[in-house]
DOPA-355139 format. One line per 3 residues: number of its first residue (from 1); their letters; for each residue x, y, z of N, C-alpha, C. Coordinates in nm, 3 decimals. Example, Ala and Ser with C-alpha at 12.3 -4.5 7.8 and 13.67 -1.06 7.14 Angstrom:
2
1> AS> 1.319/-0.569/0.780/1.230/-0.450/0.780/1.320/-0.330/0.780 | 1.285/-0.225/0.708/1.367/-0.106/0.714/1.290/0.003/0.787
***
This chain:
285
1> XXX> -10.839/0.894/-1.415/-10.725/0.895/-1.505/-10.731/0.773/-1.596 | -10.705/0.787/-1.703/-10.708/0.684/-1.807/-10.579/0.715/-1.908 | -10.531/0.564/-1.990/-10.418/0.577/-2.057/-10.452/0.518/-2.224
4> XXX> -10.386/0.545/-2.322/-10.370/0.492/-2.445/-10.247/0.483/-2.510 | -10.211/0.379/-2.563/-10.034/0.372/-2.613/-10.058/0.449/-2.707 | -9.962/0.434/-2.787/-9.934/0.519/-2.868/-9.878/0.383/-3.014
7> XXX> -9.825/0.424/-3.103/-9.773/0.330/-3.254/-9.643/0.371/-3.274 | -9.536/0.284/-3.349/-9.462/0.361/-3.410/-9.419/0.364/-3.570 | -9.543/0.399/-3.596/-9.583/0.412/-3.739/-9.668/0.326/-3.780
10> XXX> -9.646/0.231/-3.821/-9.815/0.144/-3.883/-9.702/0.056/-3.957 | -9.730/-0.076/-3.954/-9.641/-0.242/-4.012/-9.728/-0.263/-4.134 | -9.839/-0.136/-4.181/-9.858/-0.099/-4.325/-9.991/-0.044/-4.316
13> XXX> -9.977/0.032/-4.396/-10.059/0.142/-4.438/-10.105/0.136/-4.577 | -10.218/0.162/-4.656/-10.233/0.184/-4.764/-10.394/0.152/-4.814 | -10.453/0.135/-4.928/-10.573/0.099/-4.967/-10.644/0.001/-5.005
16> XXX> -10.743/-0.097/-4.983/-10.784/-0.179/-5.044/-10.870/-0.167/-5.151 | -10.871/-0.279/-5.204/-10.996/-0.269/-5.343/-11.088/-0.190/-5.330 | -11.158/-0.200/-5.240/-11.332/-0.173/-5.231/-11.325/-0.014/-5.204
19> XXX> -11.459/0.005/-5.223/-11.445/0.174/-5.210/-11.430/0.253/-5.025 | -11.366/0.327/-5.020/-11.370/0.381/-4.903/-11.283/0.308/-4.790 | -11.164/0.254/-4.840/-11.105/0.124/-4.770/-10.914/0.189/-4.740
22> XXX> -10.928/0.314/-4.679/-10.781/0.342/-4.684/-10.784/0.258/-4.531 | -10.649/0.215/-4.477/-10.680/0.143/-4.410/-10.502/0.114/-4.358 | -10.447/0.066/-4.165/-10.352/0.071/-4.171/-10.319/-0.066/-4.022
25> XXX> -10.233/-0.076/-4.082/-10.210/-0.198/-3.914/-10.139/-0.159/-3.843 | -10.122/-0.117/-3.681/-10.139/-0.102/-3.623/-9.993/-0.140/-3.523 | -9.904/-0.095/-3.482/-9.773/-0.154/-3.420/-9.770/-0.094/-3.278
28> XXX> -9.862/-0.147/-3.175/-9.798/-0.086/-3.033/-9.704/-0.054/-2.956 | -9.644/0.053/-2.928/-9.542/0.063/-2.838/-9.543/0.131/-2.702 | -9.459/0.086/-2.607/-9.463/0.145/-2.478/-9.425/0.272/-2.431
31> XXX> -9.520/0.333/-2.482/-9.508/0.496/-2.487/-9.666/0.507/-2.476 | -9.740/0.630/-2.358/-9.861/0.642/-2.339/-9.892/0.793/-2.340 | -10.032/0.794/-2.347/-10.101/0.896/-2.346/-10.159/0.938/-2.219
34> XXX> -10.156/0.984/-2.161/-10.274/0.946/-2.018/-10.359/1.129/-1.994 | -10.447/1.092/-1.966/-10.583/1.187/-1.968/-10.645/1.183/-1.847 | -10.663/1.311/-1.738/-10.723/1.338/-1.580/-10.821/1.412/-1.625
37> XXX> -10.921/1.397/-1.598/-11.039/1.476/-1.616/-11.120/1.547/-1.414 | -11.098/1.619/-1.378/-11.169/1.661/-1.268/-11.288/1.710/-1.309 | -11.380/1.645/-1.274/-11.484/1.709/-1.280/-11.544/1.831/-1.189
40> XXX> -11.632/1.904/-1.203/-11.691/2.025/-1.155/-11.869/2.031/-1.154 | -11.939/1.884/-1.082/-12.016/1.918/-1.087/-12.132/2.049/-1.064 | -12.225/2.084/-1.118/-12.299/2.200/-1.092/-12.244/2.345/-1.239
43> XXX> -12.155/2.316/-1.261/-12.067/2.355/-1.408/-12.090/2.325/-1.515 | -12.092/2.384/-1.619/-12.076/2.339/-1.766/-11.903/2.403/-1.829 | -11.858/2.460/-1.784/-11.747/2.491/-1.836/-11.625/2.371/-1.834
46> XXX> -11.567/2.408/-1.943/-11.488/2.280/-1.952/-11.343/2.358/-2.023 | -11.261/2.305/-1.966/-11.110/2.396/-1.981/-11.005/2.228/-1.990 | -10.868/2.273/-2.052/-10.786/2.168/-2.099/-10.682/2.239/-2.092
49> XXX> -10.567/2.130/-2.055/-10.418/2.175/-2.034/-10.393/2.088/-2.088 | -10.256/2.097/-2.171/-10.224/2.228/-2.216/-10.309/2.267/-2.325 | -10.333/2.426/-2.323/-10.397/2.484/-2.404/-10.430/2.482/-2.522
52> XXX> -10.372/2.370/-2.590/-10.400/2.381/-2.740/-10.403/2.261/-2.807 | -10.467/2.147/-2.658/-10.532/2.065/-2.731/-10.661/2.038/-2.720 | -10.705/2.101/-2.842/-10.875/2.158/-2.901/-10.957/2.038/-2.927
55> XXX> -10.848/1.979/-3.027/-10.928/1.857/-3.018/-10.965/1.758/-2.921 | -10.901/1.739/-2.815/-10.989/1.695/-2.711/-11.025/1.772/-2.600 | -11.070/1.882/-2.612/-11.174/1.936/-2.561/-11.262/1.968/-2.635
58> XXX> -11.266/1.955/-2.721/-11.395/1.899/-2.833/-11.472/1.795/-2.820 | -11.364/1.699/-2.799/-11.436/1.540/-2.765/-11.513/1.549/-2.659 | -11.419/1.602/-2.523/-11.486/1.613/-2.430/-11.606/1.699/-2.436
61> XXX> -11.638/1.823/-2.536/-11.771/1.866/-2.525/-11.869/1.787/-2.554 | -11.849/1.704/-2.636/-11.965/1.588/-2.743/-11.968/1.501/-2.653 | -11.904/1.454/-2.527/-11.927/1.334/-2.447/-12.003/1.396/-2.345
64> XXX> -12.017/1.546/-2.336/-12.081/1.603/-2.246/-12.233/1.595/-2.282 | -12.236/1.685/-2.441/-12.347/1.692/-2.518/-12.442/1.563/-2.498 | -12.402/1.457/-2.477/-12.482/1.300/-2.521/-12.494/1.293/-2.366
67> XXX> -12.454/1.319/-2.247/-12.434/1.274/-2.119/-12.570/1.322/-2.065 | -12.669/1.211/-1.975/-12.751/1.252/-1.882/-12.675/1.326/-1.768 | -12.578/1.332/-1.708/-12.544/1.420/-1.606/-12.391/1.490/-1.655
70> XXX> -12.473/1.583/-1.754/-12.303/1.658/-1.795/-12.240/1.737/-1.646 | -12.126/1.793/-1.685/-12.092/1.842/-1.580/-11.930/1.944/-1.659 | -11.915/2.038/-1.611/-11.783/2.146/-1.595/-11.677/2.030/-1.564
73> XXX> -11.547/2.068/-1.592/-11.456/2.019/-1.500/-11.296/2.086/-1.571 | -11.161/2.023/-1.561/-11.051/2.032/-1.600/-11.006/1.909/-1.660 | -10.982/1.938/-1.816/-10.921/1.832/-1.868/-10.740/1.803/-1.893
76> XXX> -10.673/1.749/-1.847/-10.537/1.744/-1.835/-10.455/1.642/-1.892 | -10.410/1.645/-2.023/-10.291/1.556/-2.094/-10.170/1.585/-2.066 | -10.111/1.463/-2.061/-9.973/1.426/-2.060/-9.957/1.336/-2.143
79> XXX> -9.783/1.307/-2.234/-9.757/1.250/-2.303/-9.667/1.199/-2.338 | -9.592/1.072/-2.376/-9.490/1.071/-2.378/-9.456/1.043/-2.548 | -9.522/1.084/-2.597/-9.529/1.005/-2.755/-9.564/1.182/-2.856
82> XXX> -9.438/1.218/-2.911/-9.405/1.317/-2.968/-9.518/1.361/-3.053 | -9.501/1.453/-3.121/-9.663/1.532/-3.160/-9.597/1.557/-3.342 | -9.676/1.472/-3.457/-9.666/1.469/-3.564/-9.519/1.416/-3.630
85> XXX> -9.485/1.331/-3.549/-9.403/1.215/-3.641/-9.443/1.100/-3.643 | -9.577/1.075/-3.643/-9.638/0.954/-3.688/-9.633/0.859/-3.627 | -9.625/0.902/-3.425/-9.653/0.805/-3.368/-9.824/0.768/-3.270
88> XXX> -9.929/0.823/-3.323/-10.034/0.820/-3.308/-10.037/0.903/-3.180 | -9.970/0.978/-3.143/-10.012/1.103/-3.030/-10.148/1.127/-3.077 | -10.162/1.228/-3.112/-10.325/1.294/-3.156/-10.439/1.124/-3.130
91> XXX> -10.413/1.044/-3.163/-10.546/0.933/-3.142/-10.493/0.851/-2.993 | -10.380/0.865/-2.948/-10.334/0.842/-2.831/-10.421/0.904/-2.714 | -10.423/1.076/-2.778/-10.467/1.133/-2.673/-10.616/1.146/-2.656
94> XXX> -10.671/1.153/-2.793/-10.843/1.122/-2.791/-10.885/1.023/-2.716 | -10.808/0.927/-2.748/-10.854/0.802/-2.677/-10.848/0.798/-2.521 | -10.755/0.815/-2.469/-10.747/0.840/-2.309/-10.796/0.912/-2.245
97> XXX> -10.883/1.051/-2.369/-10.924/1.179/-2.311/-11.086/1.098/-2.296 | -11.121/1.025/-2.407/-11.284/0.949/-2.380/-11.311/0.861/-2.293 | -11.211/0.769/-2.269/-11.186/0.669/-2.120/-11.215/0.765/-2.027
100> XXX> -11.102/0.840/-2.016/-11.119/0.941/-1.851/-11.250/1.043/-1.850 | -11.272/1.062/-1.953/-11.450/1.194/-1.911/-11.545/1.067/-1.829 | -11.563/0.938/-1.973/-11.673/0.867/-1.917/-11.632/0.808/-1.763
103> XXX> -11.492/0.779/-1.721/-11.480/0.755/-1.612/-11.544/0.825/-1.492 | -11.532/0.949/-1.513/-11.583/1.078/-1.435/-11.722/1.067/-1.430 | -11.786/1.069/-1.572/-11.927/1.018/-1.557/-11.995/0.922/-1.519
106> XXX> -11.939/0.763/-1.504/-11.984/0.673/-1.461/-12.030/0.575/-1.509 | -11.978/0.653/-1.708/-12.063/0.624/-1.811/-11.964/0.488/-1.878 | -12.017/0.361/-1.961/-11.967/0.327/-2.001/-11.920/0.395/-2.156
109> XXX> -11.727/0.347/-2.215/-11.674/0.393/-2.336/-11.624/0.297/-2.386 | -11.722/0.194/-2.448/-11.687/0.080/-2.540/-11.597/0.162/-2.694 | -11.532/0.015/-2.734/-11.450/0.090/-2.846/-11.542/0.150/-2.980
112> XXX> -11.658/0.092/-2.965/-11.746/0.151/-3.091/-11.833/0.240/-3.026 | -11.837/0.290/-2.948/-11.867/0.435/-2.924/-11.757/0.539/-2.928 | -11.623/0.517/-2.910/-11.528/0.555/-2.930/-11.505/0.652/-3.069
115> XXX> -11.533/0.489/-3.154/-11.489/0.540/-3.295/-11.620/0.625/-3.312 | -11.752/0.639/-3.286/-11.889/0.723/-3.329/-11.786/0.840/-3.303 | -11.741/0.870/-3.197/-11.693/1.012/-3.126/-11.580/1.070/-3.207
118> XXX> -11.497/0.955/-3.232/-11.375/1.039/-3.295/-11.361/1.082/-3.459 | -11.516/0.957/-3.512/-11.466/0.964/-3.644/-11.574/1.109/-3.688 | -11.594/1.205/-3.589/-11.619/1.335/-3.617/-11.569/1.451/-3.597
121> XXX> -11.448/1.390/-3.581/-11.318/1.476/-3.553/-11.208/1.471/-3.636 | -11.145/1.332/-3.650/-11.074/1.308/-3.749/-11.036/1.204/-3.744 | -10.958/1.118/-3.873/-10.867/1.033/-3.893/-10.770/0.992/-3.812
124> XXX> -10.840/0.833/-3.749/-10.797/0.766/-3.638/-10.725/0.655/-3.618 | -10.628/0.628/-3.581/-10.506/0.535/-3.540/-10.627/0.406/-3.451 | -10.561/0.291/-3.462/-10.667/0.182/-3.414/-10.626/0.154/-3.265
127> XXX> -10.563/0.275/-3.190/-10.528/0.232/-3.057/-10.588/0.201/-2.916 | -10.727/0.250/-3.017/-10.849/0.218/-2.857/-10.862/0.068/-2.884 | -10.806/-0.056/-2.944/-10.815/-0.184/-2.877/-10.681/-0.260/-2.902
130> XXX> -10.698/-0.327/-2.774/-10.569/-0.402/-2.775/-10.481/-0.480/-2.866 | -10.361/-0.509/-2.905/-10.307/-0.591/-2.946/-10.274/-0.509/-3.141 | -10.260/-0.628/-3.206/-10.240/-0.575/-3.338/-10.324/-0.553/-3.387
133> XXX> -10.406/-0.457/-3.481/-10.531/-0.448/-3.559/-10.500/-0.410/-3.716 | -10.598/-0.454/-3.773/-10.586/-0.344/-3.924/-10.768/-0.293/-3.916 | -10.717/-0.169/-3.892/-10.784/-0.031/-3.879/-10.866/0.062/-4.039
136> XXX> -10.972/0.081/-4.056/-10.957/0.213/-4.130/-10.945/0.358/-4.054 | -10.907/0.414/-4.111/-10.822/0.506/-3.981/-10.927/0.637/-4.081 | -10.960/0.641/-4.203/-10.996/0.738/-4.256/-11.154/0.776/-4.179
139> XXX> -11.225/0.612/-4.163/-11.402/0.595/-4.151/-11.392/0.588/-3.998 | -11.305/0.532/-3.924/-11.289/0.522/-3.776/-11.342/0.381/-3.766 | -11.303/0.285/-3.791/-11.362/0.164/-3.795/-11.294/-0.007/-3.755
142> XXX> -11.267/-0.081/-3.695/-11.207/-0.165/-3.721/-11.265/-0.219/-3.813 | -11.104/-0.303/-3.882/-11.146/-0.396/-3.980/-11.162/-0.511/-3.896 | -11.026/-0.599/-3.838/-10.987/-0.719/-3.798/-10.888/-0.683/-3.665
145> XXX> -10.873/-0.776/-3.596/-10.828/-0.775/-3.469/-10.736/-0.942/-3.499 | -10.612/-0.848/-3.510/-10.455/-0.984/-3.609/-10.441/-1.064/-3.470 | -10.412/-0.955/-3.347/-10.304/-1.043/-3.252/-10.244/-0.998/-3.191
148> XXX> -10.142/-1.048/-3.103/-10.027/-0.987/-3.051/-9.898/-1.108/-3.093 | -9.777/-0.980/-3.085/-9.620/-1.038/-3.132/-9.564/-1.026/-2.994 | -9.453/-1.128/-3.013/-9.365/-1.136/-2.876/-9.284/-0.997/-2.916
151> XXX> -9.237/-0.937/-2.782/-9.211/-0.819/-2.811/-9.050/-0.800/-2.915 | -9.059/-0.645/-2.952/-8.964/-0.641/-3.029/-8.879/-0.480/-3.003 | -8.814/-0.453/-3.077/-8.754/-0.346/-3.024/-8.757/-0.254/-3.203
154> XXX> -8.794/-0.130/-3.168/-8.761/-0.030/-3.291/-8.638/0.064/-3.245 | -8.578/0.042/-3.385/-8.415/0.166/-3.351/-8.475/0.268/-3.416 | -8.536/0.419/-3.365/-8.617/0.474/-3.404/-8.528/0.603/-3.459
157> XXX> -8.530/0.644/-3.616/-8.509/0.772/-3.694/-8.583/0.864/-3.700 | -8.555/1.025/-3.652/-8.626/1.129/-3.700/-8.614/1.190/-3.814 | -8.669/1.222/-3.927/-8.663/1.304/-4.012/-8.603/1.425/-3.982
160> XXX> -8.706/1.478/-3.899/-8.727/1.625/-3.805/-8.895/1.686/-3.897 | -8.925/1.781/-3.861/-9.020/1.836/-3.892/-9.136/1.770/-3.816 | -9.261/1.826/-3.887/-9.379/1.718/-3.837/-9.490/1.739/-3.931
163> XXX> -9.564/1.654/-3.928/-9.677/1.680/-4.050/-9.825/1.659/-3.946 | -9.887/1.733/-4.044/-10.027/1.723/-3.999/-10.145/1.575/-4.043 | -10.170/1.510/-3.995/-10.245/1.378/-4.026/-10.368/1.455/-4.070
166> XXX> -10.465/1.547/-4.019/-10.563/1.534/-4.103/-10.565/1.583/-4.260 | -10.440/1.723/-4.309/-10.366/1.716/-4.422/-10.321/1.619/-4.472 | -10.238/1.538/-4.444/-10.191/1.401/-4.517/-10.295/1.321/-4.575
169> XXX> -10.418/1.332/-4.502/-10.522/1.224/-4.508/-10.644/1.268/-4.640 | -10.595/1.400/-4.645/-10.667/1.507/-4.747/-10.571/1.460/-4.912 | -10.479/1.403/-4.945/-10.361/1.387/-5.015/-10.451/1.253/-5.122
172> XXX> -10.493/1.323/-5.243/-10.582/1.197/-5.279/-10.444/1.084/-5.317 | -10.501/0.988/-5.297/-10.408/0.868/-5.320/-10.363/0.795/-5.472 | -10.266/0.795/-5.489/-10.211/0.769/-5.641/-10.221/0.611/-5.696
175> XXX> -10.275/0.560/-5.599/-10.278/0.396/-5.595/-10.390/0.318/-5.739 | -10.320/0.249/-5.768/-10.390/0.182/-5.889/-10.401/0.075/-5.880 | -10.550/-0.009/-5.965/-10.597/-0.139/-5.903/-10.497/-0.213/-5.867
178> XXX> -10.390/-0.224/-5.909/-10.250/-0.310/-5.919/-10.244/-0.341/-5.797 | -10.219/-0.194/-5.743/-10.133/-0.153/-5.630/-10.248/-0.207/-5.438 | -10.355/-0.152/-5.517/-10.470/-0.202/-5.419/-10.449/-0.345/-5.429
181> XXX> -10.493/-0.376/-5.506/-10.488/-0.548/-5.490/-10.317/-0.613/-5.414 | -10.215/-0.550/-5.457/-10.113/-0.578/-5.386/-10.124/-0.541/-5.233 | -10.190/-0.446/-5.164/-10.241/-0.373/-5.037/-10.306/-0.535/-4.946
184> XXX> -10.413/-0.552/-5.054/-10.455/-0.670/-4.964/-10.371/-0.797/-4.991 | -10.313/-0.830/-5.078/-10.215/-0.950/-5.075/-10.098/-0.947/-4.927 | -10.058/-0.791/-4.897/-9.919/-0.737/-4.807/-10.094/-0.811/-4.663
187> XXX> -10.203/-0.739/-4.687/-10.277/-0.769/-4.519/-10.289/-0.911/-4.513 | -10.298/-0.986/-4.598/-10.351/-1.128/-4.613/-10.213/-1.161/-4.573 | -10.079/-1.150/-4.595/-9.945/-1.147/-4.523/-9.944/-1.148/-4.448
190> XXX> -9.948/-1.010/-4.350/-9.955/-0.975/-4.234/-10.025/-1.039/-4.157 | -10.150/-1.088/-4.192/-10.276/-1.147/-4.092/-10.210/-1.294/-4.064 | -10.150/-1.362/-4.129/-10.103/-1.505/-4.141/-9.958/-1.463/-4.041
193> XXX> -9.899/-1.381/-4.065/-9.757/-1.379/-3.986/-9.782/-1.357/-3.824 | -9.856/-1.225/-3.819/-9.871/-1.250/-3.697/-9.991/-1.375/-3.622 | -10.040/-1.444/-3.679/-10.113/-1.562/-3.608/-9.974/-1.664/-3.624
196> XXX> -9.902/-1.684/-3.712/-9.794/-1.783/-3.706/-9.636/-1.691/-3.587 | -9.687/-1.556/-3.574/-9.525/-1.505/-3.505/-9.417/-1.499/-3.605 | -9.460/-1.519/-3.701/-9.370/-1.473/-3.768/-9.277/-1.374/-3.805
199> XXX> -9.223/-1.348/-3.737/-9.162/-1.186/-3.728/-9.038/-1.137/-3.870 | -8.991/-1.242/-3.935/-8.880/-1.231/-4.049/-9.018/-1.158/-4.150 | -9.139/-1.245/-4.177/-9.270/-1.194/-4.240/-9.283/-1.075/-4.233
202> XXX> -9.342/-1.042/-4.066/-9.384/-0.915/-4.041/-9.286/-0.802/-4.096 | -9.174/-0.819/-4.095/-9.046/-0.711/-4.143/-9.056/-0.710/-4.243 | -9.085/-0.782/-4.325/-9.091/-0.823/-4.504/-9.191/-0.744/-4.529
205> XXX> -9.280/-0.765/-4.498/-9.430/-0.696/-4.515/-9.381/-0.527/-4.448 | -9.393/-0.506/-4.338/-9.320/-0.344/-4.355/-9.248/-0.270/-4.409 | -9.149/-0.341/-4.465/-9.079/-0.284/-4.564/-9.165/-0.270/-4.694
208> XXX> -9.208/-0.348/-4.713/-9.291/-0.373/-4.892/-9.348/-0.201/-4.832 | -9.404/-0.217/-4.758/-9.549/-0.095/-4.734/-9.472/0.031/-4.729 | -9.342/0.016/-4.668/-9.280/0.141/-4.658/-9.216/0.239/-4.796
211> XXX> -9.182/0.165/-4.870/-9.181/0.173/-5.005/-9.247/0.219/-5.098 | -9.377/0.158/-5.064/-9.464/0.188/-5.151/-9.547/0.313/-5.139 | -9.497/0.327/-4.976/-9.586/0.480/-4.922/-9.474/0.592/-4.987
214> XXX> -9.392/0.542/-5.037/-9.277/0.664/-5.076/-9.323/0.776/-5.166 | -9.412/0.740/-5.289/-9.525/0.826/-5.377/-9.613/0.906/-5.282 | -9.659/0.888/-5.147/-9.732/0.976/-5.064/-9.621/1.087/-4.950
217> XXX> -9.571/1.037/-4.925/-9.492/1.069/-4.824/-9.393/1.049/-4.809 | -9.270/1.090/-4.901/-9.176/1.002/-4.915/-9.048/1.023/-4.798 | -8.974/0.899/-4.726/-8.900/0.936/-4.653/-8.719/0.950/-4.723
220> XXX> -8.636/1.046/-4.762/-8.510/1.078/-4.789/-8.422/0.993/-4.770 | -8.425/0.942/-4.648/-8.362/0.842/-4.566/-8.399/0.679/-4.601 | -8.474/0.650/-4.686/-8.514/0.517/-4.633/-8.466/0.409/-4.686
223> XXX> -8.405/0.401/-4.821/-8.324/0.321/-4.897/-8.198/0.322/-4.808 | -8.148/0.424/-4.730/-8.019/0.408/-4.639/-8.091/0.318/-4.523 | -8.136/0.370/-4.483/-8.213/0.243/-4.359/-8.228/0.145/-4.398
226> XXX> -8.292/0.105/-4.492/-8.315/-0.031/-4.534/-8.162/-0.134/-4.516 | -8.078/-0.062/-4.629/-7.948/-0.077/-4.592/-7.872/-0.127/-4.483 | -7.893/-0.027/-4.366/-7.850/-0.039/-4.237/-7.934/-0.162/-4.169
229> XXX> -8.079/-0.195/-4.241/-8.149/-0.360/-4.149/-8.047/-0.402/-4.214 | -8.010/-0.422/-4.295/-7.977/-0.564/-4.336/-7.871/-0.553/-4.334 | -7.774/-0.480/-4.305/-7.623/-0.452/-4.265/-7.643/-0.578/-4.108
232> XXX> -7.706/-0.508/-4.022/-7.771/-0.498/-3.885/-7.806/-0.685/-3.870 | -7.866/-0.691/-3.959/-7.962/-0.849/-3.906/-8.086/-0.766/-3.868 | -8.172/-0.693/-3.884/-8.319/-0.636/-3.859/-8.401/-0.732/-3.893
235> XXX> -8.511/-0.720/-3.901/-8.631/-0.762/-3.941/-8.695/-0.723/-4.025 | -8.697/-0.567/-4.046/-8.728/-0.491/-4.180/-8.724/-0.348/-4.106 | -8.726/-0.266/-4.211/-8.811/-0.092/-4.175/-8.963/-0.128/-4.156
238> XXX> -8.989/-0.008/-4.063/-9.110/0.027/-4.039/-9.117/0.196/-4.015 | -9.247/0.253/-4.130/-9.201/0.383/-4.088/-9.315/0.449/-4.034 | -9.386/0.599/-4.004/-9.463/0.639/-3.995/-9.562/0.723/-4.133
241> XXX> -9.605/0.647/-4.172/-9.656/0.670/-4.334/-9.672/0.804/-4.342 | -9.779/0.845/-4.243/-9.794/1.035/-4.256/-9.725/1.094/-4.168 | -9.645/1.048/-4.118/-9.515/1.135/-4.020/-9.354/1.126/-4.096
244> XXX> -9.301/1.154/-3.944/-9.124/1.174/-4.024/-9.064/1.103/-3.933 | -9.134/0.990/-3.840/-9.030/0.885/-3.842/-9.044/0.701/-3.935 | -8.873/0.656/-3.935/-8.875/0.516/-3.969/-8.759/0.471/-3.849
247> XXX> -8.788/0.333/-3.907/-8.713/0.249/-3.796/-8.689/0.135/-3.821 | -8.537/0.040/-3.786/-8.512/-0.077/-3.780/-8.569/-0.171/-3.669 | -8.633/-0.249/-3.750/-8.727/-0.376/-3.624/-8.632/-0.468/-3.590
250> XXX> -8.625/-0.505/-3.449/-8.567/-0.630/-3.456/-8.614/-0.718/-3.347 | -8.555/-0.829/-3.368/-8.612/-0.934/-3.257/-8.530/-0.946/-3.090 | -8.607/-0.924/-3.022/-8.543/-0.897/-2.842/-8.484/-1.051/-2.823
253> XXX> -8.557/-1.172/-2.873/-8.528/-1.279/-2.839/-8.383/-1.320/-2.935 | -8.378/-1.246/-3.004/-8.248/-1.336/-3.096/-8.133/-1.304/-3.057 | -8.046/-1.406/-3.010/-7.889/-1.431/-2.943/-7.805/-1.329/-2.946
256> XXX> -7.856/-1.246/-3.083/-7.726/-1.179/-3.127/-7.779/-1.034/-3.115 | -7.902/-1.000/-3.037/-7.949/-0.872/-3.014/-7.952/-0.781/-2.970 | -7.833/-0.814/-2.857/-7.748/-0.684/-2.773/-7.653/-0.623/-2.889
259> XXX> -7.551/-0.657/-2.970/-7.506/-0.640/-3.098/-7.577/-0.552/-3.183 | -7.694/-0.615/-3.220/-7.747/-0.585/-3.345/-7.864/-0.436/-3.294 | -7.881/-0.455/-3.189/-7.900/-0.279/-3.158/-7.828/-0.186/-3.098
262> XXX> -7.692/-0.204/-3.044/-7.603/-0.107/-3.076/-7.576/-0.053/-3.200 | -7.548/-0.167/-3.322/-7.502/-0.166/-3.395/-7.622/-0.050/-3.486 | -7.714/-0.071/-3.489/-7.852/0.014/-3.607/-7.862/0.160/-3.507
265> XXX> -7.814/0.130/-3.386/-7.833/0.298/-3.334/-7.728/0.346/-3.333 | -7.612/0.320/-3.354/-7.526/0.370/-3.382/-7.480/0.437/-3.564 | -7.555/0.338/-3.651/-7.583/0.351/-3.754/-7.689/0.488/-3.823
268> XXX> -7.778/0.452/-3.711/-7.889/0.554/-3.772/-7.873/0.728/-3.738 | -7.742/0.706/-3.585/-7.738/0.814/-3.559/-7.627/0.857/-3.652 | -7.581/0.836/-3.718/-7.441/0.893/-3.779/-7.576/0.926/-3.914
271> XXX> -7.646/0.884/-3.958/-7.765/0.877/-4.050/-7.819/1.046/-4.042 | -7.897/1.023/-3.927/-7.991/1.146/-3.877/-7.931/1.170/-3.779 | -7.881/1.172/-3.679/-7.830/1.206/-3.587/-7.955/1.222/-3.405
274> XXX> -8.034/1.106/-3.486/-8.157/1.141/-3.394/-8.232/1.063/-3.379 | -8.184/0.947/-3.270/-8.212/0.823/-3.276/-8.327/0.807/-3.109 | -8.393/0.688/-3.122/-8.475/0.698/-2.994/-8.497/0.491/-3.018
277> XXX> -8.506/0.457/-2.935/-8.541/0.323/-2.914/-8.654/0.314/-2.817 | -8.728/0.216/-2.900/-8.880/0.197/-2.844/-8.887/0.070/-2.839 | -8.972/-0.025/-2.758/-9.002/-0.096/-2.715/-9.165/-0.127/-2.745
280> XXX> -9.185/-0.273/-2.816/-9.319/-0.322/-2.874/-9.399/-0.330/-2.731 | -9.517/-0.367/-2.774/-9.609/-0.380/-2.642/-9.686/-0.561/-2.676 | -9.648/-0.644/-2.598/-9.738/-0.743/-2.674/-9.850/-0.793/-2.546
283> XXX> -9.928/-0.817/-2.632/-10.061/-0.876/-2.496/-10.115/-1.013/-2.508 | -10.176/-1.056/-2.339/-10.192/-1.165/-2.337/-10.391/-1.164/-2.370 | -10.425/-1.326/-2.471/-10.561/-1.236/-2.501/-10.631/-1.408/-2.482
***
């Protein structure tokens, strides 16, 4: 059995200068994926519950394909991280589904064999390594490995609906040198906030990104949210760029934070009526 968190949305998303550089950072939360693989030696058949997730029993065929001792077995997900509101389910579950085969096999699943596997499947969330990252999620690649934040809390909004990530990812991008060059000014942000903890930063910088993803994906709601941080005392929005959730960040450590998340979930539900609170993941490194 093996596990992978999950995101709740990305603390920014968007493109850099250079060619082939869509690219997104990475927000852990305590919500997992977890993946049982039984094997069946003497077998080649390979079956998955529930039924209709193809894509990793796909993966699992290609980890078979490359394996000196393939083998049959039952592949089995569970999840606690909702399916197309942009909290990295789908790369949640790849990821836990490649931990647990090679477990079975005996085989080692470093994170850059990982990305070989997934980035022939699709457009990948940076959750196979720890802590904060900025990811290309299009090439399967890390860029940089930021850090970890003391933890924080998201007052989490549904849109409703759900979108498809490898469609979204198909969506050519409207971004102009301007806007690229502003992309890496928001990571060169980000990279400095979280090595300083800066968390008033980090909110600053999610919001900028959330905004700007509004030309791709735009969320209905989000000028009211914004609203409601700063009604609130938040930290900023953070949303799910190719999904349908956003959310008020805030700080667990600040005095006034039993308050100030009643106060944004009570807010967001009169909003959408469809509120969820999540919890950051931070690590020791």
């Amino acid at each position: 059995m093996s596990t992978a968190f999950g995101t709740f949305g990305e603390l920014l998303q968007g493109v850099l200068p250079e060619e082939n550089s869509d690219f997104l950072v990475t927000l852990p939360i305590a919500r997992w994926a977890r993946a049982t693989f039984q094997g069946r030696p003497g077998t080649r058949e390979l079956e998955v519950w529930p039924a209709h997730k193809r894509k990793a029993l796909r993966l699992t065929e290609m980890i078979m394909e490359s394996s000196e001792q393939p083998m049959g077995g039952v592949l089995t997900l569970e999840s606690s991280l909702p399916e197309g509101k942009g909290l990295a389910s789908s790369s949640a579950d790849l990821v836990a589904t490649a931990r647990a085969v090679a477990n079975a096999l005996g085989e080692a699943m470093p994170p850059r064999r990982i990305e070989s596997l997934l980035g022939r499947i699709e457009p990948t969330d940076g959750v196979l390594y720890p802590g904060i990252v900025a990811f290309y999620h299009r090439r399967v690649a890390l860029h940089s490995e930021l850090g970890s934040l003391p933890p924080m809390t998201v007052v989490g909004a549904d849109e409703g609906g759900a979108i498809d990530t490898v469609e979204f990812n198909r969506i050519p991008k409207p971004f102009s040198a301007a806007d690229r060059a502003e992309y890496a000014r928001l990571l060169d942000r980000m990279t400095k906030a979280v090595a300083a903890q800066d968390l008033a930063e980090v909110g600053a910088v999610a919001t900028r990104s959330a905004l700007m993803n509004q030309v791709l994906r735009p969320k209905r709601t989000l000028d009211r949210m914004i609203g409601i941080c700063e009604q609130v005392g938040g930290l900023g929005v953070v949303v799910g760029h190719s999904g349908t959730s956003l959310g008020v960040l805030l700080d667990t450590a600040d005095p006034a934070y039993p308050e100030r998340v009643v106060a944004a979930a009570s807010a967001c539900s009169e909003l959408v009526g469809n509120v969820t609170v999540y919890r950051t993941l931070s690590f020791d490194f």
